[in-house]
Every structure is written in structure tokens, then in C-alpha cells.
N, C-alpha and C positions, 0 to 999 in steps of 0.2 A: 504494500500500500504506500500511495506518496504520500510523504507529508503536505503539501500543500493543500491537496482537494481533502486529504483528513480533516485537518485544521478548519476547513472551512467548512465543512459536513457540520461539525461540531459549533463553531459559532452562530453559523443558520440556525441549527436546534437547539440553542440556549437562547437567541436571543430570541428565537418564533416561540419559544414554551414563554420566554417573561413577556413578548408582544400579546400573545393570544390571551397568556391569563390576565392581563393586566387588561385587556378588552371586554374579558368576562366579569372580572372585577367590577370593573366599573359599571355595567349594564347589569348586572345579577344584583350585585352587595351594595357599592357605594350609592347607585340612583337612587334606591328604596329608605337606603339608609341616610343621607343626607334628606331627603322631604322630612323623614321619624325628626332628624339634628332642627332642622330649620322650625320644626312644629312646639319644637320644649326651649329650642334658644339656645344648643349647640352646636351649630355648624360653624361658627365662627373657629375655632381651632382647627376643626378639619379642613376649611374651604383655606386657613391660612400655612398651614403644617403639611397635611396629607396630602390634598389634590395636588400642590404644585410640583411638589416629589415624584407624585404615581405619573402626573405628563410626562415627567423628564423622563425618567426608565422605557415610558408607552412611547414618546413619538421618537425617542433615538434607537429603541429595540426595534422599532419598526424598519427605518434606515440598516440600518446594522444586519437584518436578517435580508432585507432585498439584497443588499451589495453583494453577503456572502453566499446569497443563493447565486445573485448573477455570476460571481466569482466559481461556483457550483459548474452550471451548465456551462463556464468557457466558449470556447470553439465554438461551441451548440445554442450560444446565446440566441443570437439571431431565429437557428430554428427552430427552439421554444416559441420565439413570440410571436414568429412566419406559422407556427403551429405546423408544420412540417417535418417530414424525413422522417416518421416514428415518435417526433416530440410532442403532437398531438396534446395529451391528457400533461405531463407535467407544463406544457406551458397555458394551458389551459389555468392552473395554479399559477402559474406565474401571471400570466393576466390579473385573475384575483387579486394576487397578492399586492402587485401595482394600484390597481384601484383602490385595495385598502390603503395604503400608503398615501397616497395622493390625500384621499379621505383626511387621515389625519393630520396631515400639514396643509393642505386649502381650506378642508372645511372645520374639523376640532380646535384644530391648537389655532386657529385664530379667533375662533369664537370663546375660546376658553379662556383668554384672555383678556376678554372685556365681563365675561361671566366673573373670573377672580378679582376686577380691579385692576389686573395688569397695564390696562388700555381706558382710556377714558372711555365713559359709553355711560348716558340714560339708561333709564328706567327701561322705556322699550326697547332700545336697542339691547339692553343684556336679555329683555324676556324673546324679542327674536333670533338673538344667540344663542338661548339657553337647546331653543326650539331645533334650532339647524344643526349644533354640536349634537343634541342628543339622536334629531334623525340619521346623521353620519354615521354616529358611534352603533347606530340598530343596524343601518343600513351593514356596517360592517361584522357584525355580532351572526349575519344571516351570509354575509357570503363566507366565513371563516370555516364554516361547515363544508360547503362545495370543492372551498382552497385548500382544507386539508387533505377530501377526500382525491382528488386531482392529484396534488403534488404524490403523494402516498403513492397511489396506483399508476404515477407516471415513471416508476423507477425501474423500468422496463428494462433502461440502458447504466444499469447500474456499473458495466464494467467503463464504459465511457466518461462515470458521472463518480467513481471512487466508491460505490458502494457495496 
């Protein structure tokens, strides 16, 4: 086995297990649980403590797992994304995986930011942020299912791809 494509087998699936759980986090635990926080009058520590930490880990594991995936498929870049040559089903996940990406750096972490105070923003503009970050965040809660299943069953070329 090379070490390169090891190394990067490995980073893909640490930083896609802290991406995803930190996707699930947030859409499972912290949604339900921040409205509980906001209703008794403690979301203040979390929205100033926790949420800004869990974005950092969410939108840089997010980066960090596309790169090492692109770095992943190599050669084969291109025809994952042409969805050609037998790449078919893992770039299929790789599509996913972009659209979630995108997701979180156009549409999350800019709205999360006026949601935190990061950014100046009214009243309505945080409650239209709040709206758009969290359909992002569903929207990707729904395709994370597809992108696992894809990437998973696209390891067809595992001798190609180090695995």
C-alpha cells in the first residue's frame, strides 16, 4: 500500500465521520435543543461557546474531507465528476459531497453568522437567516444519506483508488 493515497483514505474518513456527525448534531441535538435553551433563557452560553466551535470543526471538516477525497480519486478526478469510465456511482458521491460543501460555505456559515452576531443583521434578516441556514443544513442532512451510500458502493476501483 502507498502511503500517500493511505494517508488520505484516512483523512477523508476522519474528517467525513467529524463532517457528517457534526451535520447530524446539529439537525438531531442542537436544533431541538437550542429552541428547549432559548424557551428557559439559556442559549446565551451555547449560541456564544458551542455553536461557534461546532462551525469551525463543520465547515473546515467539510473542506478537508472534499480535498482528501479529490486527492483520493487522483488521475480519476475528472472521471468521477464526467461520471464516466466505471466512476459512475463514487462520483455520483462526489457530486453530493460538493453540493454539501458549497451548502455550507454559501449558504450556512454565512447565514450563521449574522444568526451569532458575527455580522450585523436585524431582526428579520437573522429570522430569514435562521430560515435559509437551517433549510441548507436539512437540505444536506437528506442528501448525506445518498452521498454515503454512492461513495461506499462506488469503491468498485479500489485497486486504483488505494483500497
Amino acid at each position: 500500500m502507498e502511503l500517500l493515497p493511505a494517508l488520505a483514505r484516512w483523512i477523508h474518513f476522519l474528517a467525513g465521520i467529524t463532517w457528517v456527525g457534526l451535520l447530524y448534531y446539529f439537525n438531531l441535538v442542537q436544533m431541538a435543543g437550542l429552541k428547549a435553551a432559548a424557551s428557559d433563557g439559556t442559549a446565551a452560553g451555547i449560541n456564544k461557546h458551542i455553536v461557534p466551535r461546532a462551525l469551525l470543526w463543520f465547515r473546515w471538516s467539510a473542506v478537508v474531507t472534499w480535498l482528501a477525497g479529490a486527492a483520493l480519486l487522483g488521475a480519476h478526478f475528472t472521471d468521477a465528476f464526467a461520471l464516466r469510465q466505471g466512476f459512475e456511482l463514487i462520483g455520483v458521491g462526489a457530486w453530493l459531497g460538493t453540493i454539501m460543501l458549497l451548502n455550507v460555505w454559501v449558504f450556512i456559515w454565512p447565514n450563521q453568522k449574522k444568526i451569532l452576531g458575527m455580522v450585523s443583521a436585524d431582526d428579520a434578516e437573522k429570522n430569514k437567516a435562521r430560515r435559509v441556514a437551517m433549510l441548507a443544513s436539512r437540505t444536506n442532512l437528506v442528501l448525506s444519506l445518498p452521498m454515503l451510500f454512492f461513495m461506499a458502493n462506488g469503491l468498485s476501483h479500489r485497486a486504483v483508488l488505494g483500497f
